[in-house]
C-alpha positions in Angstrom: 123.3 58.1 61.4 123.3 56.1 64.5 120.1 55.3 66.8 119.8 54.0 69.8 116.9 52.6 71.7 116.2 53.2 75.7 113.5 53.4 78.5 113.5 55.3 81.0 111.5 57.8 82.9 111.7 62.0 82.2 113.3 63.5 84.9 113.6 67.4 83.2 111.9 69.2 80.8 113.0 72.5 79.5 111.8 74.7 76.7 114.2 74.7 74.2 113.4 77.0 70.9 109.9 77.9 69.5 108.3 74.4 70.1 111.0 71.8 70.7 111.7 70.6 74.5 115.1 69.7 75.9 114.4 66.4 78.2 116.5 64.6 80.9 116.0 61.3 81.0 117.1 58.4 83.8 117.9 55.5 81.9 118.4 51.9 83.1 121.2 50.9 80.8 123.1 54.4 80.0 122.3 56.1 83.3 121.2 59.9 82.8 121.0 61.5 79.0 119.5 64.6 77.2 117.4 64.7 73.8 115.5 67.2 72.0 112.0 66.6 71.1 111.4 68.3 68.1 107.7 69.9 67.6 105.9 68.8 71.1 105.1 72.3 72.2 102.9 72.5 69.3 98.6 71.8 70.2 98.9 69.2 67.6 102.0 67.0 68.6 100.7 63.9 68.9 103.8 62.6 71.7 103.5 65.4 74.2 104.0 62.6 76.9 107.4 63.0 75.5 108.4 66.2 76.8 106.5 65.8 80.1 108.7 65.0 83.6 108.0 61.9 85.1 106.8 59.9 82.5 108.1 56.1 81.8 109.3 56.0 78.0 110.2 54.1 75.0 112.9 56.2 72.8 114.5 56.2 69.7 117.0 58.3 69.7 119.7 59.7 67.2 123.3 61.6 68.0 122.8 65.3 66.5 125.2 67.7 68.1 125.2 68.4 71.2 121.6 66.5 72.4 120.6 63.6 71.2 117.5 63.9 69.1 114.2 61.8 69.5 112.7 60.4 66.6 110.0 58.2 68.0 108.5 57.7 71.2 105.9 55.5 72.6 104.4 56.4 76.7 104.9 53.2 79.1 103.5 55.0 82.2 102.3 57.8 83.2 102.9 58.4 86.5 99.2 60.9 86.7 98.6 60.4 90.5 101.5 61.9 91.5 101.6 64.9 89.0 98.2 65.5 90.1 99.1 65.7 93.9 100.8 68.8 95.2 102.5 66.8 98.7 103.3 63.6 95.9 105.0 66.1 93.1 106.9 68.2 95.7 108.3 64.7 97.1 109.2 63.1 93.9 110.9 66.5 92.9 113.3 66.1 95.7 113.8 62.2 95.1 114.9 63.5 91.6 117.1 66.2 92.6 118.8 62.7 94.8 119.0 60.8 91.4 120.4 63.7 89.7 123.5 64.2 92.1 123.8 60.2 92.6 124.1 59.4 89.1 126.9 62.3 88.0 128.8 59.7 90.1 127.6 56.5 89.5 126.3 57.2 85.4 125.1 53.2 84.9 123.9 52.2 87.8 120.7 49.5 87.2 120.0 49.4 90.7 119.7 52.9 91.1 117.6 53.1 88.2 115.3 49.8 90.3 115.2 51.9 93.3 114.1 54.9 91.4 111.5 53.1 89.4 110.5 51.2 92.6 110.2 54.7 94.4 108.0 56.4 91.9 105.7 53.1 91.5 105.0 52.8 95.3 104.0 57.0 95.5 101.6 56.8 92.3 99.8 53.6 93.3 99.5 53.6 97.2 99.1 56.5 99.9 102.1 55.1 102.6 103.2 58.2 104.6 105.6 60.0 102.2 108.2 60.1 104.5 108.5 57.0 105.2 108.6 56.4 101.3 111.4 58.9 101.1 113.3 57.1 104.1 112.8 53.7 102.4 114.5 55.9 99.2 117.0 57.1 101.1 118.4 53.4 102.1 117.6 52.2 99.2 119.9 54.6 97.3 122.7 54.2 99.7 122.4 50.6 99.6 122.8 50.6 95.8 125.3 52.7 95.6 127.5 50.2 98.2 126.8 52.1 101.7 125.7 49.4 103.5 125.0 50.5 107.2 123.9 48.3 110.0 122.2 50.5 111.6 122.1 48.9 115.2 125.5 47.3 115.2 128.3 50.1 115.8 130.6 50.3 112.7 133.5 50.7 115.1 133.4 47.9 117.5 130.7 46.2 115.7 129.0 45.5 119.1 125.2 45.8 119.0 124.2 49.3 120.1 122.0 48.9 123.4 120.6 52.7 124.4 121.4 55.3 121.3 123.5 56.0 118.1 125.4 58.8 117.7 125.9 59.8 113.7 129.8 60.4 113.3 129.5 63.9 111.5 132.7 63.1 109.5 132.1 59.8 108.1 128.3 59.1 108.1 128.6 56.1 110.3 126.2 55.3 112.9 128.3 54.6 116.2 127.5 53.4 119.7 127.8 56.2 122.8 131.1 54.5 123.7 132.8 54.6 120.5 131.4 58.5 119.5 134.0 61.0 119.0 132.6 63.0 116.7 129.1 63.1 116.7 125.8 64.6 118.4 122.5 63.7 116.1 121.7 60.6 118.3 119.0 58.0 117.4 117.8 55.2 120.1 117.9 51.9 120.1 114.2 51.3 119.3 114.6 53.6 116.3 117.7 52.2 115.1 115.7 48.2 115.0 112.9 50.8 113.4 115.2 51.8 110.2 116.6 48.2 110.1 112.9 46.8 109.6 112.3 49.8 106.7 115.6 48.5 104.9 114.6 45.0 105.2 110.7 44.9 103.8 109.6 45.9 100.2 108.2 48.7 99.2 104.3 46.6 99.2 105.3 46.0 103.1 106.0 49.9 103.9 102.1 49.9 104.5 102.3 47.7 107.4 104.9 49.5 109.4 103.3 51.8 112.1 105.3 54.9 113.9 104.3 57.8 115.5 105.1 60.9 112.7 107.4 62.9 115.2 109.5 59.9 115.7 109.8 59.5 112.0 110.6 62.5 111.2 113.4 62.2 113.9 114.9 59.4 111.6 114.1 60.8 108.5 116.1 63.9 109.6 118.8 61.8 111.1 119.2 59.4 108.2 119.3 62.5 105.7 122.6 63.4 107.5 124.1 59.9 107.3 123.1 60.1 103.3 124.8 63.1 102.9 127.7 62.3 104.7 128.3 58.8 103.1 127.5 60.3 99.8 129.5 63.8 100.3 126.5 65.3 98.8 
């Protein structure tokens, strides 16, 4: 019988007969896979990490049926902080509900996988504004996946764009008001240098970047359209 080894971090966790779990897991070599863990709903399973979401894991895993099977596991991280935190679970549910559509298209992407890992890191260990950690996601994901936006320079006439953006609602592109044909979410020029500076600093440096909380939420709503359209999600 065939094994395989991978990491990777529990994205779903389903019951799945008397005591076994069916698991999701976001992998960095294979991309996103399911296994059964056998026994962990019993009180005296002694890898319950193993059937628990968001938890960074080493697997063994064997091909039976359907699922692949688990027959050893060994817990690299427990992400606790944010499992414990209602505002840092509800967040990380919705960055994993992004993974989960991003990688049915994309099934072995390693950067994704970084970005992901980078993401989850950041909210268990720090307390940046969570939106801003969910913009930094957002560009982060679209950047690894090949959407690469300048988001002052108009990706028509590639002229740097002096007053506002306008977000073309068909393509996803962020346009200047001369070139806009299609379009009325607008973002101005101070927050279109504003994203550029969030897609250019680590995840360490979000801490450092101050902006009121109704302008970010302005680009965090704005950018959310340009993800979905780029990404046809």
């Amino acid at each position: 019988m065939e094994e395989i080894r991978i990491k990777g971090i529990i994205i779903d966790a389903i019951d799945y007969r008397e005591y076994d779990r069916l698991i999701t897991i976001f992998t960095f070599d294979i991309g996103v896979i399911r296994a059964v863990v056998k026994g962990v709903k019993k009180s005296t399973a002694k890898s319950r990490f193993a059937g628990q979401i968001l938890n960074f894991v080493d697997l063994i895993l064997s091909k039976r049926g359907e699922y692949y099977t688990v027959i050893s596991a060994d817990l690299i991280e427990s992400y606790y902080n944010i499992a414990s935190s209602y505002d840092s679970f509800l967040l990380a549910t919705d960055i994993i509900k992004v993974i989960k559509y991003v990688a049915k298209f994309n099934p072995t992407s390693s950067e994704l996988f970084a970005t992901f890992l980078s993401t989850i890191n950041i909210l268990n260990s720090s307390d940046i504004n969570h939106n801003l950690v969910y913009l930094k996601f957002l560009l982060e994901t679209m950047k690894s996946l090949g959407y690469i936006h300048e988001f002052n320079i108009c990706e028509k006439c590639g002229e740097r764009i002096q007053d506002y953006g306008v977000v073309d609602n068909i393509s996803g592109a962020i346009v200047c008001q001369s070139c806009a044909t299609n379009g009325s979410t607008k973002l101005s020029a101070q927050h279109l240098d504003y994203i550029s500076s969030v897609a250019q600093a680590s995840y360490v440096e979000l801490g450092s970047i101050a902006i009121q909380e109704n302008d970010l939420l302005d680009i965090l709503k704005a950018v959310q359209l340009v993800f979905k359209l780029s990404i046809a999600m």
